[in-house]
BALOBA-1460 file (C-alpha; in Angstrom, 3 decimals):
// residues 79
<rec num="1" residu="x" x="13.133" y="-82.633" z="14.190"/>
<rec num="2" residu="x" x="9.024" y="-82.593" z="14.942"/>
<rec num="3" residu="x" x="7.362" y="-85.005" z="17.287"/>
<rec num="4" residu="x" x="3.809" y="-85.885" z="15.692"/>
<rec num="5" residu="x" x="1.934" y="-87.571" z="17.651"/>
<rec num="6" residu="x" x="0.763" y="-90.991" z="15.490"/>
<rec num="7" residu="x" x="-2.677" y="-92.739" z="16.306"/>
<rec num="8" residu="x" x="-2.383" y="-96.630" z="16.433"/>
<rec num="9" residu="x" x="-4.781" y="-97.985" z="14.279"/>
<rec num="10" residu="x" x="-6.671" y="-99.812" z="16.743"/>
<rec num="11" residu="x" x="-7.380" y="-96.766" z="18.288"/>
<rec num="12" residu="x" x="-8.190" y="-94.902" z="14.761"/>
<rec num="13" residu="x" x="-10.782" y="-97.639" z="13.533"/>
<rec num="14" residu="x" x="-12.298" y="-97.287" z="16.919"/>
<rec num="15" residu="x" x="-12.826" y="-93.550" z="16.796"/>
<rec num="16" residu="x" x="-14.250" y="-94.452" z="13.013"/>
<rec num="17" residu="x" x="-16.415" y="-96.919" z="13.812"/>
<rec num="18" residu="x" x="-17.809" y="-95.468" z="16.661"/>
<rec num="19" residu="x" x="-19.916" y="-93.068" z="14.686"/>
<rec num="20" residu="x" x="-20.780" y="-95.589" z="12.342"/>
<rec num="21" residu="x" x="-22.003" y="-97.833" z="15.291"/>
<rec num="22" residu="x" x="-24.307" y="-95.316" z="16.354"/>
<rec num="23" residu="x" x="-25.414" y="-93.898" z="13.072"/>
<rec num="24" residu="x" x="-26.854" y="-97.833" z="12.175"/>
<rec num="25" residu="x" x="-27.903" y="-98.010" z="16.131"/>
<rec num="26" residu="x" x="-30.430" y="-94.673" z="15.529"/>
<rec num="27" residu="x" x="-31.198" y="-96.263" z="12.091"/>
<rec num="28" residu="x" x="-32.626" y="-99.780" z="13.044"/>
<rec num="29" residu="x" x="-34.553" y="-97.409" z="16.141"/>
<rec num="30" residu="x" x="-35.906" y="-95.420" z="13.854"/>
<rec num="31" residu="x" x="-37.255" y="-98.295" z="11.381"/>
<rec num="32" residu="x" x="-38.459" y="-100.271" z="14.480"/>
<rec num="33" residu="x" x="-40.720" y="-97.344" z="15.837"/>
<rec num="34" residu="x" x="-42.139" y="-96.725" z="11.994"/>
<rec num="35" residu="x" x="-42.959" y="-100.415" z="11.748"/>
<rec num="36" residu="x" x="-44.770" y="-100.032" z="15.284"/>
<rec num="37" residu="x" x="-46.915" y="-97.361" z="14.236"/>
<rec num="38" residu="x" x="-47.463" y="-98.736" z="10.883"/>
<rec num="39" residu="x" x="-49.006" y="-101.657" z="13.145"/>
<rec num="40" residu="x" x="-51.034" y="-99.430" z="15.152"/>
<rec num="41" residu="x" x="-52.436" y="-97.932" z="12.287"/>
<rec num="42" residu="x" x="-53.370" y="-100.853" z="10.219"/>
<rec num="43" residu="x" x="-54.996" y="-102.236" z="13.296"/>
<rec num="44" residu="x" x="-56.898" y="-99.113" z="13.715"/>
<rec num="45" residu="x" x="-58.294" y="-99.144" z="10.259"/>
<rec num="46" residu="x" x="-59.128" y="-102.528" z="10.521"/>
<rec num="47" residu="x" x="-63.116" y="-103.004" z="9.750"/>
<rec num="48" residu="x" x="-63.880" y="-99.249" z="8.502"/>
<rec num="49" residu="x" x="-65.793" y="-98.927" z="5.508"/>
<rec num="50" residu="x" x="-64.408" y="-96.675" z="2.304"/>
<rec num="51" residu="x" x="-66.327" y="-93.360" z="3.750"/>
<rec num="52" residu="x" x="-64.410" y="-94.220" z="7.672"/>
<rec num="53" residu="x" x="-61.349" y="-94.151" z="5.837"/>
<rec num="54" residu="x" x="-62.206" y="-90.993" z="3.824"/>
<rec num="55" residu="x" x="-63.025" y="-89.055" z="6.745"/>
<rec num="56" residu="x" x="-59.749" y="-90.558" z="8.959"/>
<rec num="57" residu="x" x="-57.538" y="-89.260" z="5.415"/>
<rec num="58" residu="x" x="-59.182" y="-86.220" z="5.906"/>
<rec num="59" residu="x" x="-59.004" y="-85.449" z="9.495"/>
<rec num="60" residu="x" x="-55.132" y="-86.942" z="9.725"/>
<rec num="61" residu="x" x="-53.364" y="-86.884" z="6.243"/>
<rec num="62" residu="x" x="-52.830" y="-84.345" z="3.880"/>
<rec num="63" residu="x" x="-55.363" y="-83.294" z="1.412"/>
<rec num="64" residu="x" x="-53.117" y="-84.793" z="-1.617"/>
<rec num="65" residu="x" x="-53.625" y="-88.563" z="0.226"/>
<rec num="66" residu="x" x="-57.665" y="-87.919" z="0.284"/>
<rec num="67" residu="x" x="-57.372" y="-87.363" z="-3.612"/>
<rec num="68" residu="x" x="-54.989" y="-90.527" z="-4.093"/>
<rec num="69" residu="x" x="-57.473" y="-92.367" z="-2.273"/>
<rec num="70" residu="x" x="-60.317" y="-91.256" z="-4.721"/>
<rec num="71" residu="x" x="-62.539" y="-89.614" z="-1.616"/>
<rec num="72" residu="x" x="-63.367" y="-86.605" z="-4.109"/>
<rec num="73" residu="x" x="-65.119" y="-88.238" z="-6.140"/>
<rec num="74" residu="x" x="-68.265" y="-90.229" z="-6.304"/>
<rec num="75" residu="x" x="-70.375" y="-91.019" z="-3.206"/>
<rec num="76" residu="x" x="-67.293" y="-89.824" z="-0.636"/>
<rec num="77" residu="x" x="-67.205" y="-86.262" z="-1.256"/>
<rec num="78" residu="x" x="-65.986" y="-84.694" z="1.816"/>
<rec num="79" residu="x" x="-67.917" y="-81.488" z="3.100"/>
């Protein structure tokens, strides 16, 4: 006759949750500091003109977001 050791499940749903605790802990962080920068940045941009916000897409952002943003075209064509 084996002698397994058995986990009580108190014990078990604490090693399980445990994880889980800190998996939605890192989650809320994570939203938190991408709503604070999304605040930062919209209080940044607050009072520039369509050719400020052209050049800031250019100089920061990808060159996919200055042709979402229509910069290529008309009187905000970026040298």
């Amino acid at each position: 006759m084996t002698n397994t050791h058995k986990t009580s499940k108190p014990r078990l749903i604490a090693i399980i949750s445990l994880p889980l605790v800190l998996l939605a802990a890192y989650g809320g962080s994570t939203f938190y500091q991408a709503q604070l920068e999304q605040e930062a940045f919209t209080h940044r941009i607050q009072g520039m003109g369509e050719y400020e916000l052209c050049q800031l897409a250019e100089n920061e952002f990808s060159i996919k977001m200055v042709e979402d943003m229509g910069c290529l075209t008309g009187n905000y064509v970026l040298q």
